[in-house]
C-alpha positions as CSV (number, residue, x, y, z in Angstrom):
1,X,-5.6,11.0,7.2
2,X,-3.9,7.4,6.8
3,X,-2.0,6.1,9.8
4,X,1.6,6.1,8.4
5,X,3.0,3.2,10.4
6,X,6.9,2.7,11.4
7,X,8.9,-0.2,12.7
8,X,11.6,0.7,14.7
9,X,13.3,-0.2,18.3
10,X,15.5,3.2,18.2
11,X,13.9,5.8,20.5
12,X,15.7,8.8,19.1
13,X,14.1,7.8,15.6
14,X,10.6,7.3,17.0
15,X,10.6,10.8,19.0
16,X,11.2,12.3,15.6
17,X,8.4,10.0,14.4
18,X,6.1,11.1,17.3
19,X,6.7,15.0,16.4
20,X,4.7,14.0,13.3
21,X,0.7,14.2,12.7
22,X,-0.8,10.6,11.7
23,X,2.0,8.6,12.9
24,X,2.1,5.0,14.5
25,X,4.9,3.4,16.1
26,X,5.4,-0.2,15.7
27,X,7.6,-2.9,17.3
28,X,8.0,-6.7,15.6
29,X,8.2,-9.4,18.2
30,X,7.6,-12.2,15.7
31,X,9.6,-15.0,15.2
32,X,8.1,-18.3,14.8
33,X,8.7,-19.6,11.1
34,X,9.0,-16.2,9.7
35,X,12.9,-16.6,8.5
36,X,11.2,-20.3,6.8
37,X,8.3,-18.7,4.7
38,X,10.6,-15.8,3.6
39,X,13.9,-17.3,2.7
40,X,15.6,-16.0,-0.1
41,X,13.2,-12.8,-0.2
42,X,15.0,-9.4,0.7
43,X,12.1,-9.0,3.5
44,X,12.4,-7.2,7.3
45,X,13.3,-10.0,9.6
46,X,13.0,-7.8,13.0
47,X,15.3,-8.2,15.5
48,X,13.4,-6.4,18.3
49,X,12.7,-7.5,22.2
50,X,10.2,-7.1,24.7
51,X,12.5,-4.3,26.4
52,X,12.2,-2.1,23.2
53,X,8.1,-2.0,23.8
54,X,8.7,0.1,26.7
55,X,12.0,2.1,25.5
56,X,10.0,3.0,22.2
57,X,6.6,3.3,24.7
58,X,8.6,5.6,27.1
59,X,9.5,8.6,24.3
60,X,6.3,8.9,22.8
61,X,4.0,11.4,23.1
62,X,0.8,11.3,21.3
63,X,1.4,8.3,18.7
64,X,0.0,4.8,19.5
65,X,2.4,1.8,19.9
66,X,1.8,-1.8,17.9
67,X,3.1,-4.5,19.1
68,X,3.4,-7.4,16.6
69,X,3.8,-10.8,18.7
70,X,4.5,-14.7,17.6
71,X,1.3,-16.9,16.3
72,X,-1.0,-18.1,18.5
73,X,1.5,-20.9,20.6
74,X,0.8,-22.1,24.2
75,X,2.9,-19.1,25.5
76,X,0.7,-16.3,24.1
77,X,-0.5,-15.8,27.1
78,X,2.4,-15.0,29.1
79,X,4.0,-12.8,25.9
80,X,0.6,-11.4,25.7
81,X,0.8,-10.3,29.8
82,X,4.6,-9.1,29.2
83,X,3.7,-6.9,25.8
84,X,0.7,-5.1,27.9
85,X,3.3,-4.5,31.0
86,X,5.5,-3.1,29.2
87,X,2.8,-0.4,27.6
88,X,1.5,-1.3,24.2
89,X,-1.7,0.4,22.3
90,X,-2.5,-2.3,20.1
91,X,-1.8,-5.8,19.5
92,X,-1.8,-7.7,16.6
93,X,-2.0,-11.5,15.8
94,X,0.1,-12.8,12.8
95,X,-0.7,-15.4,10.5
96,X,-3.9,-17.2,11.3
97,X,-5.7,-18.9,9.2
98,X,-9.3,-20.0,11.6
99,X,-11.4,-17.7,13.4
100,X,-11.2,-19.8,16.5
101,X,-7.8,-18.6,16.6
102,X,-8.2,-14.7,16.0
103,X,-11.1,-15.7,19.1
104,X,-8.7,-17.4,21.2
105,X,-6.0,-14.7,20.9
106,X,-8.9,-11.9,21.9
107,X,-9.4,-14.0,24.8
108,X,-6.1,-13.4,26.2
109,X,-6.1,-10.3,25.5
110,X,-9.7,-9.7,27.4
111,X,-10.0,-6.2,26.4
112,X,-6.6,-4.9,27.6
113,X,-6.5,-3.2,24.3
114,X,-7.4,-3.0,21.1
115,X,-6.8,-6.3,18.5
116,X,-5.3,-5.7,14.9
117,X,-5.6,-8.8,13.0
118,X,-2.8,-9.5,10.3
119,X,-4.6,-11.0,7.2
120,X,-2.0,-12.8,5.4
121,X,-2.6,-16.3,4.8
122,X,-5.3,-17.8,2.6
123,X,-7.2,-19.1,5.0
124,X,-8.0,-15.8,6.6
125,X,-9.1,-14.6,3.4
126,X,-11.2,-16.8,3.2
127,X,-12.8,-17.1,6.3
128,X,-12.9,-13.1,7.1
129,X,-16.9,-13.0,7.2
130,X,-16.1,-15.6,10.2
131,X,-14.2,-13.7,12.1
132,X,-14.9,-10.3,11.6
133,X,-16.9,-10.1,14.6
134,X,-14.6,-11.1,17.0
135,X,-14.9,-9.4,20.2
136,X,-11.8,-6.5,20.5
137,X,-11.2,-6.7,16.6
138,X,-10.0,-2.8,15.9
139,X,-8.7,-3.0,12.7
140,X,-7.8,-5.6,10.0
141,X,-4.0,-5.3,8.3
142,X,-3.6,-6.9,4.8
143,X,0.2,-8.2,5.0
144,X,0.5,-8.6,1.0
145,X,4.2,-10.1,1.5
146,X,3.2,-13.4,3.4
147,X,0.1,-13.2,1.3
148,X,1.5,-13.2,-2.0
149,X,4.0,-15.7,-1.3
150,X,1.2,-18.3,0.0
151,X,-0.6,-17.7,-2.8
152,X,2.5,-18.8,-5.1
153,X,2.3,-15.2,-6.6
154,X,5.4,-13.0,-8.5
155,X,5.4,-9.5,-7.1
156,X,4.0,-8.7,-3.6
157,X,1.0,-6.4,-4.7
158,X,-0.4,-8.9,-7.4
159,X,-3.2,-9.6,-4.6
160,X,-4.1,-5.7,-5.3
161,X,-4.2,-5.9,-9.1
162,X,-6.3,-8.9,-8.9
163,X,-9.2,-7.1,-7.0
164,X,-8.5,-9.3,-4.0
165,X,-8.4,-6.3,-1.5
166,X,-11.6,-4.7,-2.7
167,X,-14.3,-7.0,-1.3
168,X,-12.1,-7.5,2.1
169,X,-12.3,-3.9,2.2
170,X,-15.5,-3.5,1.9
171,X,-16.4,-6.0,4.3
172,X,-14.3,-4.6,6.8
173,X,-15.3,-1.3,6.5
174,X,-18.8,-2.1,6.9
175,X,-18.0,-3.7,10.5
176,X,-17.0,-0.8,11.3
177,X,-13.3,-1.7,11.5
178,X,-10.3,0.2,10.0
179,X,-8.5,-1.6,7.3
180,X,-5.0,-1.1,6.1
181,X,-2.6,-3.0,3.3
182,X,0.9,-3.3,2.2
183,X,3.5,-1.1,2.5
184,X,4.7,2.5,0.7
185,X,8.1,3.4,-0.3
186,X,8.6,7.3,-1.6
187,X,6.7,8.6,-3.6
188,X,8.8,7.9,-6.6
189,X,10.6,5.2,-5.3
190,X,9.9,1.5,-5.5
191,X,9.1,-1.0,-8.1
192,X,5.3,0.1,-7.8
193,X,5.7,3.7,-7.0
194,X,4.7,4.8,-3.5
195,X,2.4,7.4,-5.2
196,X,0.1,4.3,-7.2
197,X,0.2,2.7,-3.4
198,X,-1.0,5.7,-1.7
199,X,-3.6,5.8,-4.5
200,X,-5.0,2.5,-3.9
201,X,-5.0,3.2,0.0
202,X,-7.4,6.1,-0.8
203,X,-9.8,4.0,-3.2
204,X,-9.8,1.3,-1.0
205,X,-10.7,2.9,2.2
206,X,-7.7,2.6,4.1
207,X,-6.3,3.8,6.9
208,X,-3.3,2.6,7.5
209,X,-0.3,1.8,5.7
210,X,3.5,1.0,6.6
211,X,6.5,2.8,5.6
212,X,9.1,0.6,4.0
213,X,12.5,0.4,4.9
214,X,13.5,2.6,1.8
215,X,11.1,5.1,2.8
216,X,14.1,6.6,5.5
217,X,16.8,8.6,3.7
218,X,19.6,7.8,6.2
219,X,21.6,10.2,4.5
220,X,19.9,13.4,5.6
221,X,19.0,14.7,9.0
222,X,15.8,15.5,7.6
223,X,15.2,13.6,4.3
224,X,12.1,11.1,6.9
225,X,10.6,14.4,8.2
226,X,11.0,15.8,4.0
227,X,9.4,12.6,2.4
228,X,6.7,12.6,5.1
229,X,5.6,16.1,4.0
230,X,5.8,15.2,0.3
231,X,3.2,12.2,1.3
232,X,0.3,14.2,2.9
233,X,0.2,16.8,0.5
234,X,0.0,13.7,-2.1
235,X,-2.5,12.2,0.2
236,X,-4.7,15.4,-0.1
237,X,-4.2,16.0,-3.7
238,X,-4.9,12.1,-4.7
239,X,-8.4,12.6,-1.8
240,X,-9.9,15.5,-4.5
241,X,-10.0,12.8,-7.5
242,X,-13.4,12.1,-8.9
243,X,-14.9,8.8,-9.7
244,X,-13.6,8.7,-13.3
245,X,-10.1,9.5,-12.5
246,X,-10.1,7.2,-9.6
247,X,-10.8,4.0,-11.6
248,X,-8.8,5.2,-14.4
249,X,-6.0,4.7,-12.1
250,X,-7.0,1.7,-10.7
251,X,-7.0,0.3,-14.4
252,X,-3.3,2.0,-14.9
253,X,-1.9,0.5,-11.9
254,X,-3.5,-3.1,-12.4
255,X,-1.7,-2.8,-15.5
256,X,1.3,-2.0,-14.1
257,X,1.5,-4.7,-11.4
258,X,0.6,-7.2,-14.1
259,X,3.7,-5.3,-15.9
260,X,6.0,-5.9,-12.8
261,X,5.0,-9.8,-12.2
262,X,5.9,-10.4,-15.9
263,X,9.4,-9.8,-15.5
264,X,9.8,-11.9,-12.2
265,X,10.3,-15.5,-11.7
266,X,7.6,-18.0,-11.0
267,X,7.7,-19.1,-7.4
268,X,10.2,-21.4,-7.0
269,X,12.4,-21.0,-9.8
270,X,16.1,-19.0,-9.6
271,X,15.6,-15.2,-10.7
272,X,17.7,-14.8,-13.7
């Protein structure tokens, strides 16, 4: 069963998240150059403090709380102290690009708990057999949006439908590490459909995956807890594919992504 991971500072939301099987809580501390690299993209830019960790910490029962905090910065160690205090499950480490800094951030954190390590720069693509050993290293979290947009690509999952994700998977999987990528609107919502997502997630390995912000349907009491529903039982139906139908998708969704990036503009240039 994939994590199904949500970013939120309200506690009356996450105790609704918490009722749920599978789910992981997640509060965004980062700040440092975030609004620069995605200017101009309709992207999360999280408002959350360090006194949300433990209001969100404090109503949960049985899901695990992430803690994103800023780049590695000469005051990661005091954020790093001031994250664990307040009672966070997992931390994870934005945009790196060197395994000296993944090792430097695991440091800090000295085994306090477990290290999710957020691959979404070139730089950590390419030096992942590097630093996939890193002492504390739980799982590895492909952030396609940061990604894509370093890589001068159109549409968020092109990294997917390019077969960049599969060999990182692979490797990943076979440290022993959960992986995880992206993130899933409904089912049959978004511009790649949350159901070609979730299929991806299951040929891929993965283990985690975040809710968007149009996953929520604000305007029923129970449309979250409804959509949730509708995602497991997709989850088990896409899990009973065999080999041929899984890479016939893969082949349909490639397509499609390549579909989707055709009608965008090329970085830097005004969408029509």
């Amino acid at each position: 069963m994939l994590d199904l991971i949500q970013i939120t500072n309200d506690p009356d939301f996450a105790r609704r998240c918490d009722a749920l099987e599978g789910m992981r809580l997640w509060v965004d501390l980062e700040r440092f150059g975030k609004a620069e690299r995605q200017v101009g993209r309709n992207t999360f830019i999280s408002t959350h403090t360090l006194d949300d960790v433990g209001r969100i910490k404090a109503v949960l029962q049985r899901s695990r709380l992430m803690v994103r905090v800023n780049p590695l910065n000469p005051d990661t160690h005091t954020e790093v102290n001031a994250v664990l205090a307040q009672g966070a499950d997992l931390l994870m480490l934005p945009m790196f690009s060197e395994a000296w800094e993944l090792r430097a951030f695991s440091a800090i954190v000295a085994g306090r708990a477990p290290v999710v390590a957020l691959l979404e720069t070139p730089g950590a693509l390419e030096t992942l057999r590097e630093w996939l050993g890193t002492p504390g290293l739980d799982e590895v979290y492909v952030g396609l949006n940061d990604l894509h947009i370093s890589l001068r690509q159109r549409f968020m999952f092109e990294p997917l439908a390019l077969g960049m994700l599969d060999g990182a998977a692979r490797l990943v999987r076979a440290q022993g590490l959960r992986f995880g990528f992206g993130g899933i609107a409904r089912l049959d919502g978004g511009l790649l459909p949350g159901r070609d997502v979730l299929a991806e997630h299951l040929r891929l390995g993965s283990r985690a995956v975040i809710l968007s912000r149009t996953f929520h349907d604000a305007t029923s009491a129970a449309g979250f807890e409804r959509e949730v529903a509708a995602l497991r039982e997709a989850e088990r139906a896409l899990g009973q594919r065999d080999a041929q139908q899984v890479e016939a998708s893969r082949r349909r969704i490639a397509e499609t992504i390549g579909q989707i990036a055709a009608t965008m503009p090329a970085p830097g240039q005004p969408a029509a």
